[in-house]
N, C-alpha and C positions, 0 to 999 in steps of 0.2 A: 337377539333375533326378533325382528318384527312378527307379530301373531299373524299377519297377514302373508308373511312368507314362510311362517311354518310347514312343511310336509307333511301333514297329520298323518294320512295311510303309510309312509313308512316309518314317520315317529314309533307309531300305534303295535305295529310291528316288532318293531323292535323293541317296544315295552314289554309285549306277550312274551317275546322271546326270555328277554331277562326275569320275568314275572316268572314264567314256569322253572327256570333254574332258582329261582330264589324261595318259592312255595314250599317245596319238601323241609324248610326250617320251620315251618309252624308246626309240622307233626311232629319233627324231632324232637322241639318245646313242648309241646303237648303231651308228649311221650314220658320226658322229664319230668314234668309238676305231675303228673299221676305219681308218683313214686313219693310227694311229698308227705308226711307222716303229720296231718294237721290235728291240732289238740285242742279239747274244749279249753277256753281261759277262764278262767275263775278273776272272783275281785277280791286284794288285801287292803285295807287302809294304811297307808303311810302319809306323813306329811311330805309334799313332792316343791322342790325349787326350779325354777330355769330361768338362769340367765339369757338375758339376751340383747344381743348389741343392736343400735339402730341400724335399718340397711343404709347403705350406699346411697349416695342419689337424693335421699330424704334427710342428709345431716350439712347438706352447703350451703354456708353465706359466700355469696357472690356478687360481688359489686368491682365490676374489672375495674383496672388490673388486679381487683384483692380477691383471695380466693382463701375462704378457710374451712376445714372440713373439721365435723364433731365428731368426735370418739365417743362415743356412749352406752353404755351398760345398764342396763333395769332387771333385777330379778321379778319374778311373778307376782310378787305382794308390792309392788310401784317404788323400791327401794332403789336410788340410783348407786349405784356401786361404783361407776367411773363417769366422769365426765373430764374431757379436755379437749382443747381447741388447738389444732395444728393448721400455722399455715402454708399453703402450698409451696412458697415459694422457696420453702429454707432449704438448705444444702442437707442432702438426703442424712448424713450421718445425723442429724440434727435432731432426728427421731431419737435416739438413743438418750435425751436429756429428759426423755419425758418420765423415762425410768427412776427418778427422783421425786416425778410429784406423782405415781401409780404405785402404790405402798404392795399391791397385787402382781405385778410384775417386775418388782424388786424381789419379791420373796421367789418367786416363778425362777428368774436368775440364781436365788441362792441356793433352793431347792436341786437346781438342776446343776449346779456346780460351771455354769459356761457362761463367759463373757456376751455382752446385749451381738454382738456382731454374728455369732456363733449360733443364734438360732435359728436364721432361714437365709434362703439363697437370695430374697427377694428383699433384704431389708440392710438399712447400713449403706456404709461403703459413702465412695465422694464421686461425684459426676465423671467420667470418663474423657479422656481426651477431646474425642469428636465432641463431647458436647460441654466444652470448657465455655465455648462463647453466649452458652445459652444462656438463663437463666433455670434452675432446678427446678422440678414440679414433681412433686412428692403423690400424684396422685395414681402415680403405678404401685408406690409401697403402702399405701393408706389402707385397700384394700386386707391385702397380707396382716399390716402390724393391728389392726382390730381383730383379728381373729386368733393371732395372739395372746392381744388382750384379754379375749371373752377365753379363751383358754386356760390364762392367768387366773381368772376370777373364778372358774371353776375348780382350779386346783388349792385354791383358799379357802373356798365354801370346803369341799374333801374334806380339810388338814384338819376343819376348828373341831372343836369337842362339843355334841350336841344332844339337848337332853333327850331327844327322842328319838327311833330310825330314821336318815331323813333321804329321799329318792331326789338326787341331782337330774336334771334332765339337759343335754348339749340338743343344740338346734346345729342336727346334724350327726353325721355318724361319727362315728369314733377315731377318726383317720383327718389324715391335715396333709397336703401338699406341702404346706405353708411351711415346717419346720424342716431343715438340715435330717436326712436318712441316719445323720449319725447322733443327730442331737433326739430324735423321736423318739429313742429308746428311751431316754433318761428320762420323757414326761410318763411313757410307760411304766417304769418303774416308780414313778414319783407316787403317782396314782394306785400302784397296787400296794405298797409300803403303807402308804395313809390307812391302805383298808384292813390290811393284815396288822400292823398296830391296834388299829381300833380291837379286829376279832381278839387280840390276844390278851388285849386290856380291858377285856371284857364292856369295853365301853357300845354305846349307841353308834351301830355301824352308819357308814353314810356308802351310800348303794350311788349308782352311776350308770346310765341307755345315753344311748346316744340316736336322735331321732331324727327322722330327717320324710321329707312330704315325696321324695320319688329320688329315683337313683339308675346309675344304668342297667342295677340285676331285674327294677321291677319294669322298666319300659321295655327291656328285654323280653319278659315272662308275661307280660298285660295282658294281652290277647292269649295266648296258651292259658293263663288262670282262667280269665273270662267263658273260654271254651270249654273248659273241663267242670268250670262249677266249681272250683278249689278250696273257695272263701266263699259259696253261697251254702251258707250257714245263718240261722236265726240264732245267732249265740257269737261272743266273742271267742277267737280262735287265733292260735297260731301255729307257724312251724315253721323251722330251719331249714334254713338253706344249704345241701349239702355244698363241700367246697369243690368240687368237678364240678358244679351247676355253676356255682358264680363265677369262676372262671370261664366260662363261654360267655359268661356276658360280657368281657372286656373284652375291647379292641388294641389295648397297650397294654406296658406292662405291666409284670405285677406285683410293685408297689402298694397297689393301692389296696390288697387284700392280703401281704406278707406281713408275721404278724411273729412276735418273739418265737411261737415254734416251729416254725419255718424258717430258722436258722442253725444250719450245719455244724455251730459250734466250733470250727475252725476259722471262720473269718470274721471281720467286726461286724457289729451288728448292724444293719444297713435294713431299715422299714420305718414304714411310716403311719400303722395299724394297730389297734391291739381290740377289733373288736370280731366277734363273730356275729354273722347276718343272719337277722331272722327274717319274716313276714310276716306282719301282726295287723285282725281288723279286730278294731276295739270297742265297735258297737251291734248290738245283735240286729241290726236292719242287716240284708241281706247289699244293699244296694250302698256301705260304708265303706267308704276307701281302706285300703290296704299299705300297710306302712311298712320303709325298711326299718328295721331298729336293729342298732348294734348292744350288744352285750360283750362286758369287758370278758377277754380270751381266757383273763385268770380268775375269773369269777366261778365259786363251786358249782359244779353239776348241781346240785342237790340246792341252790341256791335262784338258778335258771328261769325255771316258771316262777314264783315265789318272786321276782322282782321285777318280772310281766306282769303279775297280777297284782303291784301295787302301780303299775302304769295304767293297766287296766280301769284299777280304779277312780284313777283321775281322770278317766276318761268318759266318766259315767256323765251322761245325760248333759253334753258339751252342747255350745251354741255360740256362733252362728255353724262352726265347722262341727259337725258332728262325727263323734270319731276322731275327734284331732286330741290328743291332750288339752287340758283345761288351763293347766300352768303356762304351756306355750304360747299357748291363745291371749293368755291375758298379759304376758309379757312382752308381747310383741304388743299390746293396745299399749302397752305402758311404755315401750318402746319409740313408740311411731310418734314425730314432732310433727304436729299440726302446721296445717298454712299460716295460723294467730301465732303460733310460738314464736315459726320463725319469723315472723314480723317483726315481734317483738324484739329477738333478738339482729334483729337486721338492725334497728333504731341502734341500737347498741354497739353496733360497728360504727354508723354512720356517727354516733356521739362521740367515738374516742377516734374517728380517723379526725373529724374536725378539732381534734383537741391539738393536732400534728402539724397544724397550719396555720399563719398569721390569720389575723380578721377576714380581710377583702379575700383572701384564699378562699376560707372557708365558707364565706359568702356563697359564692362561685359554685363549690361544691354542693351546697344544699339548696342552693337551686337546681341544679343539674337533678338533686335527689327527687325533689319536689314535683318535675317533671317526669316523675314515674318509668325513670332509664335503668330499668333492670336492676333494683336491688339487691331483692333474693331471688335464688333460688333453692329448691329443697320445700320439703314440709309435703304432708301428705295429701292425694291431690283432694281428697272428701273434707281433710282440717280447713280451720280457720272462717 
């Protein structure tokens, strides 16, 4: 509708109207977070890891019709864990070969006892009828099978044997769309098996949060904490979320916060969770954001704060994000392909596609290049 044929006074109206049915939710929240039980945080040292895969968006060589997207992993200390090149146009089952050159997501499979097709609804399978005449474009499941991946490589970091304690951190909470309800349990178990072996082997436990920068329980609760003063505190703090509270903050179902005990015991196990929500600010400015963090559901009581507070500690005296984890921070820099990368690696397409072409072809081609017709795209827009 044209702003000029807007009807502002009965718009306006009609806002008020729903405004005042909508308002009594802010007290309700406000109501709730009073109840919350916020606890001073202390700092442990540990040595702390986080993988992290490059986003979306920042990993494509594109040079129509070719289209290839980068799978990529970097832990905190600039360690690439995974890299591979898929490209767009293979036939979607065709992800599943990549599980021969991902040494991480073969053991992820063996670990978990289920076939590459069996892990998610989103990945696999061969083009469907209606779109027999297409050509396949993998850039629905691309999304999906990286987060797999980064999945994968944290359930490897888990398993190995290490000489120190060492704090995994997921970018991101503890829960995944991504995998089959039926298959979720089994990363569940995979991941609490790694730990309770360790405990029982007396070995160097390897501890696991799952973190993530905003979620729907805290965009939910922002203005109720704000209002109450919940996290203005000059000291790192935090406190759980009881489960009645996070449940009002979904709009669907719930999946996304069912969690092994939360199954009846009579039917299959069907969730896609294993973590409990907290809300944690990790630096004593009063004005530091406020983070969801999950903690695994089977992790001891008596273990809870104590591996807060070696988050905490990596949290000390962060820059540029203050209050953000430090390992995060730097794995994501370590993460992020510059605009120079991909240059670089743009040249590198354009080298082996003219390897595909007689002479006078590739002539043709690298003029076309030459005239700056959309090589790349991708790479971060401050790189290069």
């Amino acid at each position: 509708m044209p702003l000029a044929n807007m009807e502002f006074a009965a718009l306006s109206d009609k806002i008020k109207d729903a405004v005042s049915k909508e308002a009594p939710l802010i007290g309700e929240l406000r109501q709730a977070v009073q109840a919350l039980q916020v606890k001073p945080l202390g700092t442990r040292p540990c040595r702390t890891i986080a993988p992290v895969a490059t986003d979306g968006g920042e990993n494509r060589l594109s040079f129509e019709p070719l289209n290839l997207e980068i799978i990529r992993v970097v832990d905190s200390n600039g360690v690439d864990l995974v890299q591979e090149i898929i490209p767009l146009s293979e036939d979607p089952s065709g992800l599943e070969s990549c599980v021969q050159r991902i040494p991480e997501l073969q053991k992820l499979l063996d670990i978990l006892g289920v076939p590459f097709g069996e892990l998610s609804y989103f990945l696999g399978g061969h083009a469907s009828r209606a779109d027999a005449d297409r050509r396949p474009d993998l850039r629905a499941q691309v999304r999906s099978f990286r987060d797999v991946v980064e999945w994968a490589v944290l359930l490897d970091l888990a398993t190995r044997d290490w000489p120190v304690q060492v704090l995994l951190l997921r970018d991101g909470l503890l829960r995944s769309k991504t995998f089959k309800r039926t298959t979720f349990p089994r990363l569940d178990r995979a991941f609490r098996a790694a730990f309770e072996s360790q405990a029982g082997a007396a070995k160097k436990r390897v501890f696991l949060l799952g973190v993530a920068k905003t979620s729907a329980v805290l965009s939910k609760l922002s203005l109720a904490l704000l209002l109450q003063g919940t996290f203005d505190k000059e000291y790192p703090c935090y406190a759980e979320v009881p489960r009645d509270l996070e449940e009002q903050c979904y709009n669907f179902d719930r999946t996304w916060m069912d969690t092994a005990e939360d199954q009846d015991g009579t039917s299959r196990e069907l969730y896609q969770s294993f973590g409990r929500l907290y809300l944690v600010k990790l630096s004593p400015l009063r004005t530091a954001p406020i983070l969801p963090v999950d903690v695994p559901i089977w992790l001891p009581p008596r273990d809870r704060q104590t591996v807060i507070e070696y988050l905490s500690y990596d949290a000390q005296e962060t820059f540029p994000s203050v209050g953000y984890p430090n390992c995060l921070q730097k794995a994501h820099d370590f993460a992020v392909m510059t605009g120079l990368e991909m240059t670089a690696l743009g040249d590198l397409l354009v080298h082996h596609l003219l390897d595909c072409f007689d002479v006078d072809i590739a002539e043709k081609i690298l003029r076309h290049v030459n005239l700056g017709r959309g090589l790349v795209k991708g790479g971060a827009r401050h790189g290069g």
